[in-house]
C-alpha positions as CSV (number, residue, x, y, z in Angstrom):
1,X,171.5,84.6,-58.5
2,X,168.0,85.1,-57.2
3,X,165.3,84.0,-60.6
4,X,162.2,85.6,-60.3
5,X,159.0,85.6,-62.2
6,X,158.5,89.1,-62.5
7,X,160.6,91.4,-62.1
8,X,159.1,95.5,-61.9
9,X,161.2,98.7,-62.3
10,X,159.4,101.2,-60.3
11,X,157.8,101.2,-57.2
12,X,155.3,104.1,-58.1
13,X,151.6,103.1,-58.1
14,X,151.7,101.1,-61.5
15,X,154.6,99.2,-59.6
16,X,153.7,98.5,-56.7
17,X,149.9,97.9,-57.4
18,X,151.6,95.5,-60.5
19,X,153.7,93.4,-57.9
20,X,150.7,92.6,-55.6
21,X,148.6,91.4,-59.1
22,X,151.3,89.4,-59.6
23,X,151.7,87.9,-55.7
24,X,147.9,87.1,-55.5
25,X,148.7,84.9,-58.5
26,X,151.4,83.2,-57.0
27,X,154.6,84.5,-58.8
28,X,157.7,85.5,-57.2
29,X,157.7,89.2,-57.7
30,X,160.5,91.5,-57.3
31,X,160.0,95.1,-56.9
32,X,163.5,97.2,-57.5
33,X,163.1,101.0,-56.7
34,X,166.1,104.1,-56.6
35,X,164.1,106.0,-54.7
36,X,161.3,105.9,-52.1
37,X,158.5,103.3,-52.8
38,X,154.8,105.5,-53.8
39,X,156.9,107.1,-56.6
40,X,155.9,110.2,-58.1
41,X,152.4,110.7,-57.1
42,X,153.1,109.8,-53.2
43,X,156.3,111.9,-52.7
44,X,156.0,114.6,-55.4
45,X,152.7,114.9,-57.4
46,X,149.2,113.8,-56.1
47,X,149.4,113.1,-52.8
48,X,151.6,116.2,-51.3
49,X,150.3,118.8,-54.1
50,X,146.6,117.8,-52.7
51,X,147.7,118.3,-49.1
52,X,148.7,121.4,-50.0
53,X,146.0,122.6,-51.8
54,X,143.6,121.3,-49.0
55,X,145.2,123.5,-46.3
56,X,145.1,126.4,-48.6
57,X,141.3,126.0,-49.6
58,X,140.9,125.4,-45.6
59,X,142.8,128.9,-45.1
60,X,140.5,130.5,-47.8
61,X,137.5,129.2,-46.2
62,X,138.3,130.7,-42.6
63,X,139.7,133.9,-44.2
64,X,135.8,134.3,-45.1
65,X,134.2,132.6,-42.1
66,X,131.6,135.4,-41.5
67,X,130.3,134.5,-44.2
68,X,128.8,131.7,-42.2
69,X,128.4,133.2,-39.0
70,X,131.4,132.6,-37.7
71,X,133.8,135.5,-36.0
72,X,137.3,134.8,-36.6
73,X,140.4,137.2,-36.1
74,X,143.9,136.7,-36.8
75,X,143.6,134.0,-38.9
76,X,147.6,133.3,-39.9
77,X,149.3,130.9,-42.2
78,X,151.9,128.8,-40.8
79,X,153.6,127.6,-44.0
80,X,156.1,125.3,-42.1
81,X,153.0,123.9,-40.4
82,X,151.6,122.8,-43.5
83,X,154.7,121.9,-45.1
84,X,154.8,119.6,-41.7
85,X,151.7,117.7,-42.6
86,X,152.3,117.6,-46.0
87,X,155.1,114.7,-44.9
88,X,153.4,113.4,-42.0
89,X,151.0,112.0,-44.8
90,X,153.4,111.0,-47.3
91,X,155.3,109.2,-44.8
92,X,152.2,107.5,-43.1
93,X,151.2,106.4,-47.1
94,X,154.4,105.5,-47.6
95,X,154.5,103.2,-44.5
96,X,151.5,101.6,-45.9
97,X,153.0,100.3,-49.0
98,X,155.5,99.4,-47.1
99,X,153.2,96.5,-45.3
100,X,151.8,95.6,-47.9
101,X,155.1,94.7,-50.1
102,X,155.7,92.6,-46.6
103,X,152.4,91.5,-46.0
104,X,152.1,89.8,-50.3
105,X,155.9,88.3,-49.8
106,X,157.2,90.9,-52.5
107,X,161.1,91.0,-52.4
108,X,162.1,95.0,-52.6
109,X,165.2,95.9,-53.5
110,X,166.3,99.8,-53.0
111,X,168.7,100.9,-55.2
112,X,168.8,101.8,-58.8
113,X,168.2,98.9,-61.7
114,X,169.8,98.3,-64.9
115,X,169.2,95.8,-67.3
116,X,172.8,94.0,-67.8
117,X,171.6,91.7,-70.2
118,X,169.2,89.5,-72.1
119,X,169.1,86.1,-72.7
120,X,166.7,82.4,-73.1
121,X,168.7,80.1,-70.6
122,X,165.5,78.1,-69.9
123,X,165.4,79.6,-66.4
124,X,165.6,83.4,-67.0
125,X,165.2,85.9,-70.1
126,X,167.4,88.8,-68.8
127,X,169.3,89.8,-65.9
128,X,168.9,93.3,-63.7
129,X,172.2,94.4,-61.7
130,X,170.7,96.8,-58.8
131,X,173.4,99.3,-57.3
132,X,172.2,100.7,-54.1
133,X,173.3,104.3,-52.1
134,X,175.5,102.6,-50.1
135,X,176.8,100.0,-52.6
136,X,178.2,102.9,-54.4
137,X,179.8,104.9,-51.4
138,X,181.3,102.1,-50.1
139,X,182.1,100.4,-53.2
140,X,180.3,96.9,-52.7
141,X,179.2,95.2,-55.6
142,X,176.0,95.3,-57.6
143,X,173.4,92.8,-56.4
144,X,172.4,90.7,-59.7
145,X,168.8,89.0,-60.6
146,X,167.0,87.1,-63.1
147,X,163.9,87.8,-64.7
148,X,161.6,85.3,-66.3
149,X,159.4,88.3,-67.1
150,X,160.1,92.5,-66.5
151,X,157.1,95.0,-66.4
152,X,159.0,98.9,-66.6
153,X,157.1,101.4,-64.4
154,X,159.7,103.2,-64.2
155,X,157.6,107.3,-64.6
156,X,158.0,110.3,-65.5
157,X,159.9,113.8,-64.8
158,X,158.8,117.3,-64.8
159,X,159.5,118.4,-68.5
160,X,162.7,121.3,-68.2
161,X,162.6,124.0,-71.4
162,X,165.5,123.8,-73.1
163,X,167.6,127.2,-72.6
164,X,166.1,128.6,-69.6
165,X,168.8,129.2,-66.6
166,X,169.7,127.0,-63.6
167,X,168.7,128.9,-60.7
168,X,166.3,128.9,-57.3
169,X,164.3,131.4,-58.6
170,X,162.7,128.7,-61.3
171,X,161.8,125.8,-60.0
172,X,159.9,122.8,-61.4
173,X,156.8,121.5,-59.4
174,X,159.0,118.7,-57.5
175,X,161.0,121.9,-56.4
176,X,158.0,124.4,-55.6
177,X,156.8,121.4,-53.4
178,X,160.1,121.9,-50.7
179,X,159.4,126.1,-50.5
180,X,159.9,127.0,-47.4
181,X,157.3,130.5,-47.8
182,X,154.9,131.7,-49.8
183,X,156.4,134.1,-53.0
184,X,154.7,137.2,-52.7
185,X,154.5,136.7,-56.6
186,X,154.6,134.0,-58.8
187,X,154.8,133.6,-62.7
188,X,153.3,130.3,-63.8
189,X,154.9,128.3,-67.6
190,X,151.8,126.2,-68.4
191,X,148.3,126.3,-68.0
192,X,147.5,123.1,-67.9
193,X,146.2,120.8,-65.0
194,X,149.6,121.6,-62.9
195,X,149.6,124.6,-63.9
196,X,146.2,125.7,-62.7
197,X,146.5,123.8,-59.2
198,X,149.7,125.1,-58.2
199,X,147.9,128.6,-59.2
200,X,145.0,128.3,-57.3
201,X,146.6,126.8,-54.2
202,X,149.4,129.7,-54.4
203,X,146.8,132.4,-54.8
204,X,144.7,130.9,-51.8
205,X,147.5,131.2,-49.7
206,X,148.3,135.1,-50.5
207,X,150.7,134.6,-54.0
208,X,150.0,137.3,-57.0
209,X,149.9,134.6,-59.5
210,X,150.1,134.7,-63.2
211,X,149.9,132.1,-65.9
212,X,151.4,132.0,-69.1
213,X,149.4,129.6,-71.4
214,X,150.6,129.0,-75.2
215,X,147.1,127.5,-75.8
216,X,143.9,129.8,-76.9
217,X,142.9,128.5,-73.2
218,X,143.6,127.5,-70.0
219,X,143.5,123.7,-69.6
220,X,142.8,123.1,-73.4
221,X,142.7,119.6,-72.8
222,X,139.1,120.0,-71.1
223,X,135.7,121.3,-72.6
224,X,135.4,124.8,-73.9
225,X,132.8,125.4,-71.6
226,X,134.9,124.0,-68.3
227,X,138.2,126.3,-69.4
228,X,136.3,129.4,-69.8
229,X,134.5,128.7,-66.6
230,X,137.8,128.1,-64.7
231,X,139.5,131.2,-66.2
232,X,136.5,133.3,-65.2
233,X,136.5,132.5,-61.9
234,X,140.3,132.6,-61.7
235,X,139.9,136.6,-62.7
236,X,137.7,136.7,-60.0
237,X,140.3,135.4,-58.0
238,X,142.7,138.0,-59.6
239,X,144.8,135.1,-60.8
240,X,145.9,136.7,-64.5
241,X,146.0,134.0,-67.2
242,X,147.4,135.2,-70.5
243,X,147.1,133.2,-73.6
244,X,148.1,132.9,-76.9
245,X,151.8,133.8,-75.3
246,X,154.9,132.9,-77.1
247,X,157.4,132.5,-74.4
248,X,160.8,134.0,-75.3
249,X,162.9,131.9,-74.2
250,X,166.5,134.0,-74.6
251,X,164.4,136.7,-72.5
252,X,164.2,134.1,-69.0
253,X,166.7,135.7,-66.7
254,X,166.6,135.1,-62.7
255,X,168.8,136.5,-59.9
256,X,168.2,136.7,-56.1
257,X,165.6,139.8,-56.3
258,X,163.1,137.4,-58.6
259,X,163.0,136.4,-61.9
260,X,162.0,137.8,-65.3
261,X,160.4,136.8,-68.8
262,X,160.0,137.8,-72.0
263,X,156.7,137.2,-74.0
264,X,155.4,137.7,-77.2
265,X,151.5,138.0,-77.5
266,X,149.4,139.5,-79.9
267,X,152.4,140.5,-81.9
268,X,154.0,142.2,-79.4
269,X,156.5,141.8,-76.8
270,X,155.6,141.7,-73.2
271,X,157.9,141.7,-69.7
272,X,157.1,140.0,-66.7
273,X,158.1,140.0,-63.3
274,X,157.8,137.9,-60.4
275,X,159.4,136.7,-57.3
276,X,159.4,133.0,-58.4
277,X,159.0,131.2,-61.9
278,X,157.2,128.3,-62.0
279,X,158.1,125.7,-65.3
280,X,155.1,123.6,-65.4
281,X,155.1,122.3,-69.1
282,X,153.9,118.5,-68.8
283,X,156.2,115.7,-67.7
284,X,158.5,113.4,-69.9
285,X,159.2,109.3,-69.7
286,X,162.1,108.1,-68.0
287,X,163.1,105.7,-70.9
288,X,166.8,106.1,-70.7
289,X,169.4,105.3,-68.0
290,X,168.2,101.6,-67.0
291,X,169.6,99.8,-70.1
292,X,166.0,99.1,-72.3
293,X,168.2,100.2,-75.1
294,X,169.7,95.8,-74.7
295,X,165.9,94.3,-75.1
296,X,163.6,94.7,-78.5
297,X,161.3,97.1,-77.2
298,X,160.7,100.5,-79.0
299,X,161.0,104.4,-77.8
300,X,158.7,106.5,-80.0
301,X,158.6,110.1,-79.5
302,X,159.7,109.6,-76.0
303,X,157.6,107.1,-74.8
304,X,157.6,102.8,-74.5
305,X,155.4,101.4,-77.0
306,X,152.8,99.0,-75.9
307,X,150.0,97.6,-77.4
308,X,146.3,97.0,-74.9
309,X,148.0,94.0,-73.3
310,X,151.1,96.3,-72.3
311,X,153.4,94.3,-74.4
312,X,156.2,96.1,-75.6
313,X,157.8,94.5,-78.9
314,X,160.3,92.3,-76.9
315,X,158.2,89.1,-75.7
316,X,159.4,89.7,-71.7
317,X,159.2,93.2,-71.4
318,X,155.9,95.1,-70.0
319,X,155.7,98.8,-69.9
320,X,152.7,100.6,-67.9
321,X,152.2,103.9,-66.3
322,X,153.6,107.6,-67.0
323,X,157.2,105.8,-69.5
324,X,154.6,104.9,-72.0
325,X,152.9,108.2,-72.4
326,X,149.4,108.9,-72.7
327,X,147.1,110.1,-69.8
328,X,150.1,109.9,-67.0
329,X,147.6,109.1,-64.3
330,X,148.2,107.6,-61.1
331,X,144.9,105.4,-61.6
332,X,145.4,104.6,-65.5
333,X,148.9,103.8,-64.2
334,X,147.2,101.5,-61.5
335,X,145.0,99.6,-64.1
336,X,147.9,98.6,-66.5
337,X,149.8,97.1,-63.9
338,X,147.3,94.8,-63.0
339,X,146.8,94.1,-67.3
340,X,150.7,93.6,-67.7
341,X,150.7,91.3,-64.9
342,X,147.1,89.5,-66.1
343,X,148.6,89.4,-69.6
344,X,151.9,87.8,-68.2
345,X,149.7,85.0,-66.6
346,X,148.0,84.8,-70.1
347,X,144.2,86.2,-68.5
348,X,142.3,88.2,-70.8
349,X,143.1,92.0,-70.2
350,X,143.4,95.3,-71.5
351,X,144.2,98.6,-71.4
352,X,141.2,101.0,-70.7
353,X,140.1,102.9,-73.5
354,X,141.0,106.5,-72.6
355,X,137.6,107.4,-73.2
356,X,136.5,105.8,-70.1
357,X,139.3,107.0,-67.6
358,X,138.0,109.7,-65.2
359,X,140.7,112.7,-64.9
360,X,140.2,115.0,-62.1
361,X,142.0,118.7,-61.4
362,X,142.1,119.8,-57.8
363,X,142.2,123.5,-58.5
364,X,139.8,125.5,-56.7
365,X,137.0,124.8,-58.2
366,X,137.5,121.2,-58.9
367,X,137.0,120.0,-62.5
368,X,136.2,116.8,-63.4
369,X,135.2,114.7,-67.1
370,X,135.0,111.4,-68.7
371,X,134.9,110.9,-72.2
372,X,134.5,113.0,-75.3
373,X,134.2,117.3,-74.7
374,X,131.3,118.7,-76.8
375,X,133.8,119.3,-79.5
376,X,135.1,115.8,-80.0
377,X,132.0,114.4,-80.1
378,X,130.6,116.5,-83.3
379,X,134.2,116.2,-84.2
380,X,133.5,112.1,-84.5
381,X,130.4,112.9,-86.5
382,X,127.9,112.5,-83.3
383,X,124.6,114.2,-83.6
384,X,124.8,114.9,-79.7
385,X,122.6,116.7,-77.5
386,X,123.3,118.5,-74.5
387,X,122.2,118.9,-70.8
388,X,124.1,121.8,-68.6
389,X,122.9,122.6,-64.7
390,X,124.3,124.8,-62.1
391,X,125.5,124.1,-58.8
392,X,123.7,127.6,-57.7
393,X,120.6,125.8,-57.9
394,X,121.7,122.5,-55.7
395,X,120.6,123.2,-52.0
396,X,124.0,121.7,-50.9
397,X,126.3,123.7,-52.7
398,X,124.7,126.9,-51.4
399,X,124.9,125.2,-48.0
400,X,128.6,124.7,-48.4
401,X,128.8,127.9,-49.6
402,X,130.0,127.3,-53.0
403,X,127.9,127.4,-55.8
404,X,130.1,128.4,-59.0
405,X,130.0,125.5,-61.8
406,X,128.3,123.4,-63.4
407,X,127.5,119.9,-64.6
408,X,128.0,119.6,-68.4
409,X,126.3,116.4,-70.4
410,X,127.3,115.0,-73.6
411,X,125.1,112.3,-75.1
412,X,124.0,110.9,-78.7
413,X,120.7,112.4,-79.9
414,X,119.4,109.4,-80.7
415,X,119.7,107.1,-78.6
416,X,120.4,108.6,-74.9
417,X,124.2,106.8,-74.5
418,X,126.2,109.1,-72.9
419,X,129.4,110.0,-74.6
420,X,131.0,112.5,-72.1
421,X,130.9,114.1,-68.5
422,X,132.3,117.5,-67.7
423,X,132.1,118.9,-64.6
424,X,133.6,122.2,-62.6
425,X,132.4,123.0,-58.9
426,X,132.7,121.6,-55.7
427,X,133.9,118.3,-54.9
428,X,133.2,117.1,-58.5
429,X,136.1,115.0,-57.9
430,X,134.5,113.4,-55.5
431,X,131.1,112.0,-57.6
432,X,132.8,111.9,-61.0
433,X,132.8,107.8,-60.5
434,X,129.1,107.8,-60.9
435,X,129.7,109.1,-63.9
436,X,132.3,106.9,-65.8
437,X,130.4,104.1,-64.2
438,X,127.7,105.3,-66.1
439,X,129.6,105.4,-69.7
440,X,131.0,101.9,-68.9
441,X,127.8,100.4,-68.7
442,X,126.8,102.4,-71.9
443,X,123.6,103.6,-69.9
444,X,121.4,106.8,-71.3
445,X,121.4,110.1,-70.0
446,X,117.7,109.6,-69.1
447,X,118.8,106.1,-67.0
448,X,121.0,108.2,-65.0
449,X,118.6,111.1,-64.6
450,X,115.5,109.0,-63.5
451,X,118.4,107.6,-60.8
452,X,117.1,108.7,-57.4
453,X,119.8,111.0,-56.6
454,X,120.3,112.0,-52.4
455,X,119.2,114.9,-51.0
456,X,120.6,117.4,-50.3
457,X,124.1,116.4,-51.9
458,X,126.2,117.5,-55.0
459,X,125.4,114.4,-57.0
460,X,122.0,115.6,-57.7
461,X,123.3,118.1,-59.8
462,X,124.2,115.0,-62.2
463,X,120.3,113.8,-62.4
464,X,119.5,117.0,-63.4
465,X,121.9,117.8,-65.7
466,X,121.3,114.3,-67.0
467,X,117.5,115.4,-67.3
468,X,118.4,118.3,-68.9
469,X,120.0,116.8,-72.0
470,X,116.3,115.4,-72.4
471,X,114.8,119.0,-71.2
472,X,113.4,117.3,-68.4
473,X,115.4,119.1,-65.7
474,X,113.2,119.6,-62.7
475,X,115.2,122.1,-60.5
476,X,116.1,124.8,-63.0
């Protein structure tokens, strides 16, 4: 039997990026994955979703290029063209975490992992048994090896509601991902960041589209100001949010004409209908099914639980990414890896305080913050000010042609130190580093504003909104 350092459950980005920490600091590293290395967010969440959106904003933009001049006719969707390049990517990614597993001497195993036992032998602490495809078709035997230390990565899974039927007509993001065509109309469970990208990139390319939101707003999680913003321009868009909606969850019927559902708003009862129905309530750990149930560590309200150094309450087990909750971001994923592995080899490191983790939406517009909405902050006991600018008065947006949004600035009166970030326009996505690089350092919103900012680009809407929380703003 094969004894490794670490072993990882998971070849998502918290995996993989966790077993190259660990080979740069020269311990054996195994990597054991069921699926497809890239987990979730290469194969079915960030990197496929964005291609998707991209050639739908790309087909909006030409549907309206006389706009700029340009005379276009027949512009046509070729959805099986898109669904073509959507893997051409994924596979080219996936390719390249392929190398580097070979290129940092990491031992992959494909199949699916279980811990078989635990123990102190003096040259492991627990044992994984990893049962490939073709192991169990041809009924070979488990391939068995020890761990001195195991980090879990092993993600997350769209959330399902409990009751609703089993048929083609609802589908869960990982399934509205294979469509072959565009719905003519789609009914969307969940306004929140999945929610609103599959709606935008659905409505781009030609989709009635409604959400269904059991919040007070779309996106709740963000600022006030960002969700109302988002769910103005979506009516714009004639995308139809609804919120405050009970769903009814007896009243969910589906058959090959489309399917149907029953809401309750306002105090009444509503019935909608649309080709498709789309589930998009959040995601939930995979915690069960690889044997943690045989080491010390704890499942709380579905989740691992780890403290900043991604120690779960068993001294050899690690957990990091979307199993232990919280933000379920490829990136904050990323980050704890390298901790669990740094915390294995007894460095200093943390966890990032969520306040400082960027989270981006790719809806169109993009949104964008990092740290506390206005609300939190007062909510803390901050006596904050406030700087807000619009993109329709940065050159570049107008020049791109998209000027809806703003920059949104949350810093202590006092002192300048910038508590949050909240952004909603073009590209924000793109600049929202500057940002977060800017609450790490615990620099004032005037530091950042008397930043010379480029011109003409986006990220001179930051200076000025910056400014403006000092009612300095110089282009508006």
């Amino acid at each position: 039997m094969d004894i490794y350092d670490i072993v990882i459950l998971g070849g998502g980005p918290g995996g993989y990026i966790a077993a190259i920490r660990a080979a740069q600091l020269g311990k054996r590293t195994a990597l054991v994955e069921r699926d497809k290395l890239g987990g979730t967010c290469l194969h079915k969440g960030c990197i496929p979703s964005k291609t998707l959106l991209r050639s739908a904003e790309l087909y909006e933009s030409m549907k309206r290029s006389e706009s700029f001049g340009i005379l276009t006719s027949d512009v046509a969707l070729d959805f099986g063209g898109v669904q073509a390049r959507k893997d051409a990517i994924v596979k080219q990614l996936q390719t390249g975490v392929q190398f580097l597993m070979k290129k940092n001497k990491i031992d992959v195993y494909e199949g699916t992992g279980v811990i078989a036992e635990t123990s102190s032998s003096g040259h492991y602490n627990g044992i994984i048994d990893i049962t490939s495809a073709e192991a169990v078709s041809t009924g070979m035997s488990s391939i068995r090896i020890g761990y001195r230390d195991l980090i879990v990565a092993t993600g997350s899974r769209p959330r399902r509601i409990a009751g609703l039927p089993t048929h083609e007509r609802i589908m869960t993001s990982d399934d509205a991902l294979e469509m072959t065509e565009v719905p003519s109309s789609v009914l969307i469970i969940g306004g929140g960041v999945i929610g609103v990208e599959w709606a935008s990139m659905l409505s781009d390319f030609g989709a009635q589209v409604t959400i269904v939101e059991a919040a007070d707003r779309i996106v709740p999680t963000e600022d006030a100001d960002v969700s109302r913003e988002l769910a103005r321009l979506f009516a714009k868009r004639r995308i139809k949010a609804l919120m405050g909606v009970r769903l009814l969850e007896a009243g969910v019927t589906a058959d090959d004409n489309g399917a149907t559902v029953q809401i309750e708003r306002n105090g009444r009862t509503e019935t909608l209908a649309a080709e498709r129905l789309l589930v998009s309530v959040g995601r939930t750990a995979n915690v069960e099914g690889f044997g943690l149930e045989r080491t010390a560590a704890r499942v709380e309200r579905g989740a691992i639980v780890v403290d900043r150094r991604m120690r779960t309450d068993d001294p050899h087990v690690y957990a990091i990414g979307d199993v232990i909750g919280g933000l379920q971001l490829a990136h904050v994923a990323s980050h704890e890896g390298v901790t669990a592995v740094e915390s294995i080899c007894g460095l200093d490191s943390h966890a990032p305080d969520p306040a400082s983790v960027p989270k981006c939406v790719y809806s169109r517009p993009e949104m964008a913050s990092v740290g506390l909405t206005e609300q939190a902050a007062i909510d803390k006991g901050y006596d904050i000010k406030v700087g807000k600018f619009s993109f329709k008065a940065i050159g570049k947006a107008l020049v791109l042609g998209e000027s809806d949004g703003f920059v949104k600035v949350v810093a202590e009166k006092a002192s300048g130190v910038i508590l949050g970030v909240h952004m909603i326009g073009p590209h924000v996505t793109d600049f929202i580093g500057e940002a977060a690089l800017a609450q790490l350092l615990e620099a004032t919103s005037m530091q950042v504003g008397r930043m010379i900012h480029p011109h003409p680009t986006l990220s001179e809407i930051i200076g000025e909104a910056m400014l403006g929380a000092d009612l300095q703003a110089l282009g508006g």
